[in-house]
N, C-alpha and C positions, 0 to 999 in steps of 0.2 A: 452471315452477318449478325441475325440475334445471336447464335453459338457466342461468338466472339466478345458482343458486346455483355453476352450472362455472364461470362469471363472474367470482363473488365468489373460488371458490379460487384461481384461475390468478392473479389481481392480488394476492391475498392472497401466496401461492409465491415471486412476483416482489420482492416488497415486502420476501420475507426473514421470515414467520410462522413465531414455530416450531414444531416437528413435532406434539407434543399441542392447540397452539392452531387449527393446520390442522384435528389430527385433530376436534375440537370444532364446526368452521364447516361441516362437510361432508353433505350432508344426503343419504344412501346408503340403497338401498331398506327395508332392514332399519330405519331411523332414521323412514324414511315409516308404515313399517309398526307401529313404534313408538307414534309420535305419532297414529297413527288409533285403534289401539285401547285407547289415554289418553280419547280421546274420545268413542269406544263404550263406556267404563267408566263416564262420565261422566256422558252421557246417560241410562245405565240407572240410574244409582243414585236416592235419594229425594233429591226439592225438599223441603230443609231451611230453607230462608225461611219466616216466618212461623210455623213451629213454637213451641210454650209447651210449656214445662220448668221441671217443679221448680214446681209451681202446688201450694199449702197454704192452707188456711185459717187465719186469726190468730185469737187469743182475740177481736177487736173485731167480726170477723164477716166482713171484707174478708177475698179472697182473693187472693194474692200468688204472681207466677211471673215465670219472663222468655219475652221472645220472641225469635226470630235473624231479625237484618236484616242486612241489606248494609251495609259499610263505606261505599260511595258511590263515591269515585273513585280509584284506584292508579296511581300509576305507577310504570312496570318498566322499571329501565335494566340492561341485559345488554350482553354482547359474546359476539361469535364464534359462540354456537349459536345457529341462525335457529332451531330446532325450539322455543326458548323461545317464540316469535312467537305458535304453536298454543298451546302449555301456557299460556300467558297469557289468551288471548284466551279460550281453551275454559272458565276455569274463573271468568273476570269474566262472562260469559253464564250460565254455571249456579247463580253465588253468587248474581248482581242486580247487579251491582256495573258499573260504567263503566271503561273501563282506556286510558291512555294510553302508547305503548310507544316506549321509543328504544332502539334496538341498535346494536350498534359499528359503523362504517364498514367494519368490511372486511367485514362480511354484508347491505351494503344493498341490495343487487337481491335477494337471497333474501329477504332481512324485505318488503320491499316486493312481492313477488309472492304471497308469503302474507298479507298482511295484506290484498290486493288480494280474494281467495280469502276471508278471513272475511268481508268487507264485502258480497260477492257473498252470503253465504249468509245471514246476517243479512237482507237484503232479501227472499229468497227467501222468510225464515220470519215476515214482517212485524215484524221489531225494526228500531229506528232505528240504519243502517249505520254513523254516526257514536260507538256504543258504543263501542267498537273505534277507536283511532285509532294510526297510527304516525306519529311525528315525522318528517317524508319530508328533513330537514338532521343531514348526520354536523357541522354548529358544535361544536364543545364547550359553550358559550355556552348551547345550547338547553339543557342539561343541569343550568346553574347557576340557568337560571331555573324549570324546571322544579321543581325542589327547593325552592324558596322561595315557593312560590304556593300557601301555606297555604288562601287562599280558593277554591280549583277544587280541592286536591287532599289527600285526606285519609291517604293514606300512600303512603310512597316503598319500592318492596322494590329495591333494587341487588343484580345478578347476575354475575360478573365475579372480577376479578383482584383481590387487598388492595387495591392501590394505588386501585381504581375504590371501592373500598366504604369505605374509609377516609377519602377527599377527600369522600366523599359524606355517611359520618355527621357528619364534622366542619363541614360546611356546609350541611343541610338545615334549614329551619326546620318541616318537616312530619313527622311521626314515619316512621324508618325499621323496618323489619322486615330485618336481616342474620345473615350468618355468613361473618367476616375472613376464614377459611381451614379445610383438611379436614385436621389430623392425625391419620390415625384409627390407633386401637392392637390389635393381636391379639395378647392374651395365652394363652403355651400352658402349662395347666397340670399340674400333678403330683397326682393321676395324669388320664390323657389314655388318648384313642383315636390308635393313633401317628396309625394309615393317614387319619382324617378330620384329624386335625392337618394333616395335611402338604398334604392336599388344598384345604384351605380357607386356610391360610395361604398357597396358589400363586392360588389364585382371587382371594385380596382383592387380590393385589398385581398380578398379572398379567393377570388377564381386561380390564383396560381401564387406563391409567394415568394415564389424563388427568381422572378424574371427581374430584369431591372426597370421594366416599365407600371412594377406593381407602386402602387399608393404607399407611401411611408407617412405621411405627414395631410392630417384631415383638419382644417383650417376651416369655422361654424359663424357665420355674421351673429351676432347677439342675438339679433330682433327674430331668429329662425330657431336657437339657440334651446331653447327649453322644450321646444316640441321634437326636434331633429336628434338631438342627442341622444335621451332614452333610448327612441327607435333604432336606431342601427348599435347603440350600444348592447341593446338586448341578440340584436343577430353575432357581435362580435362575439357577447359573451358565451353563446351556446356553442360557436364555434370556437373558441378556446384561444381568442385572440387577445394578447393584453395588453391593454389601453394606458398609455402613458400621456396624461392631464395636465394642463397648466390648474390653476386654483377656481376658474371659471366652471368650468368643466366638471369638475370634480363637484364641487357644490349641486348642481344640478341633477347629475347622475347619483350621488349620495342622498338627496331630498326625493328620487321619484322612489315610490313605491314596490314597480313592478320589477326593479334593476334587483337581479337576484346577489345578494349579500356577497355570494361566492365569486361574484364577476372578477377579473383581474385587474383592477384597477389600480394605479399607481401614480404619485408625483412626479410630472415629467422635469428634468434636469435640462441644464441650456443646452450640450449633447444630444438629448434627442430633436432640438427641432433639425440638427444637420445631418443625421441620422441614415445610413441605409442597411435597413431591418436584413431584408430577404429572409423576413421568417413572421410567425402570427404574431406580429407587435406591431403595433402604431404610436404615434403621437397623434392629440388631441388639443386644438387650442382656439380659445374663443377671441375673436376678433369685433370691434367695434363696427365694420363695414369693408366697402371693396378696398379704399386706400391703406388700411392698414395690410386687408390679407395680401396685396399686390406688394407692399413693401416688405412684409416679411419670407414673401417666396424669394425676392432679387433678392434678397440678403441670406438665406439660411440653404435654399434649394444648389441643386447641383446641375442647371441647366437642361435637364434634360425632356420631362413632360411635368407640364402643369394644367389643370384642368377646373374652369366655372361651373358649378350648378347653376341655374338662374332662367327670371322668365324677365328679366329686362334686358333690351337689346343696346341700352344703351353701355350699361356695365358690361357687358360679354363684348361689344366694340373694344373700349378700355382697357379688358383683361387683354386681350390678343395683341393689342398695340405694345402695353405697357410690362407687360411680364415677358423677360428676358431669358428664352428657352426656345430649347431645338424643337419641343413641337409644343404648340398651346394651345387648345380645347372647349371647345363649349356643349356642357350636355352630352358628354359621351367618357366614357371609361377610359384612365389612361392607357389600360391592356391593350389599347388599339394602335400604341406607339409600335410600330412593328412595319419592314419592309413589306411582308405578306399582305398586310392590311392595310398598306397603302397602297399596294397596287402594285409595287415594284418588284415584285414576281418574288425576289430574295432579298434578305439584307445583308452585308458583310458583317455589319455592325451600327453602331449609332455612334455619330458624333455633337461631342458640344462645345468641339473648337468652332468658331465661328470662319478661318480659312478654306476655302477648294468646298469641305462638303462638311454640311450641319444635319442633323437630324436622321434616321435613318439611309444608311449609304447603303444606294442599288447601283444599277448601271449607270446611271451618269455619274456618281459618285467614283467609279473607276475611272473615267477620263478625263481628259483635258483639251483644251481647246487652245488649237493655233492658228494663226492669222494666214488667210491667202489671201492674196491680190490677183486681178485678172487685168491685163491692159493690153492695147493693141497698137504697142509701139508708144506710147508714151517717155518722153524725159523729165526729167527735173530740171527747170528752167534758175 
């Protein structure tokens, strides 16, 4: 499996990938180690199939509930992370569900050594190894038919780059499950804990920058404004992150003293507040309080995680209510946006359709819910 996936990087390297799309494709102990225990999570939790919810008796006598089945068939077009390959596979066996999987070209020996590896275990445990299937051709081709074979396939989840998920909403005749892109927002507010502020605004942006739940866009209430920005601008700067300012910002970070001259600082464009980096660049932008930062996330963000500093409980209410996203956050890192971290053993993916499933998609995300009735002799009168 690494043989494979050293394979897929070095050609990937040669080919000219760039540096977060590498860092994505790469499947390093820590990433193994990852991915198993998404599986052990997985495993241990309850077989939610077949479950009846929400069963009531009617005035007629019949009683009325749903039950969760399996969606039936997915398929899952990703790039660059083979680790999708498991997260897929792992969570179409524990939902019921059948999955059909094509990953980009530049991770086909890795997809294909894993996907070799579930089919293997699948037989192992008497399931038919054909549940699990990877498209073994990088065609583009397969991918358009793929999409339109409403008859074999009941939804499309695309995992990727705008460009792969956009060509695909626009041309799938089978329903998709997406999210275009990750601009997520860390609002620091008035009043705040400095030291967790600074800490978790270096974590959302820094701890990885390639994921789509990293920090793009750092939004400073005023009245926090001249103490908070130095501080984590001095961590951006040593870490080699360049800061894209509205005029607020800038003034500030130009007047303190200790802001090393060399830092990367630049005038931010109305493009960057929509922005998604996936690389050591931010936007920076001073806001007058919670109403403006809550309206400039529903307007500029891309639904996916937005997240409060704050030591008032009544704004952090506010933010949760009022900011229009698949997950929203008080006092914690957006990196937590993730199936694994919520508990949900895996994710397929993240959605910020607001239909069937929003926010990271785990196993209930794969099913659906249809109605039974239980009556004992009952008519309609």
């Amino acid at each position: 499996m690494q043989t494979a996936n050293q394979h897929d990087l070095e050609r990937a390297a040669a080919a000219g990938l760039a540096g977060p799309l590498l860092d994505r494709l790469k499947l390093g102990t820590k990433d193994i180690e990852t991915v198993a225990l998404g599986c052990e999570q997985l495993a241990a939790m309850p077989d939610i199939i077949g479950e009846i919810i929400g069963m009531k008796e009617q005035p007629s006598g019949i009683r009325v509930g749903q039950m969760r089945v399996p969606i039936g068939v997915f398929g899952m077009i990703y790039e660059s992370r083979p680790n999708v390959t498991i997260e897929a596979a792992s969570l179409a066996i524990k939902s019921g569900n059948a999955c059909i999987l094509r990953g980009g070209s530049e991770a086909i020996e890795s997809n294909k050594a894993l996907a070799a590896l579930v089919q293997q275990a699948l037989l192992a445990s008497g399931l038919p190894a054909n549940a699990v299937q990877l498209v073994p051709t990088t065609d583009r081709a397969a991918v358009g038919q793929l999409i339109t074979m409403a008859q074999y396939v009941d939804v499309i989840i695309p995992r990727g780059g705008k460009g792969l998920i956009e060509r695909i909403s626009a041309e799938a005749k089978v329903p998709v499950i997406k999210h275009l892109d990750g601009n997520c927002h860390v609002y620091v507010d008035d009043p705040c804990d400095m030291a967790m502020a600074v800490n978790i605004a270096d974590n959302a942006k820094t701890q990885k920058y390639s994921p789509c739940n990293a920090l793009e866009s750092l939004l400073v209430a005023r009245g926090v404004a001249a103490e908070f920005l130095p501080k984590i601008a001095a961590i951006y700067a040593k870490k080699g992150v360049e800061m894209r300012c509205d005029q607020a910002a800038i003034l500030i970070l130009r007047a303190h003293k200790t802001i090393d001259s060399a830092a990367n600082i630049k005038p931010a464009t109305e493009q960057d507040w929509s922005e998604e980096y996936l690389a050591p660049i931010i936007s920076i932008k001073v806001v007058q309080g919670l109403d403006e930062a809550i309206a400039h996330i529903n307007q500029y963000s891309s639904h996916h995680t937005e997240a409060i500093l704050t030591r008032d409980h009544m704004h952090a209410q506010r933010f949760l209510r009022e900011v229009d996203s698949a997950s929203v956050m008080v006092n914690a890192s957006t990196r937590f946006a993730d199936g694994f971290e919520f508990g949900l053993g895996a994710e397929i993916g993240i959605s910020t359709d607001k239909f069937h499933a929003r926010g990271p998609v785990g196993i209930e995300g794969l099913t659906s819910l249809k109605y039974v009735v239980l009556g004992q002799g009952e008519v309609r009168s």
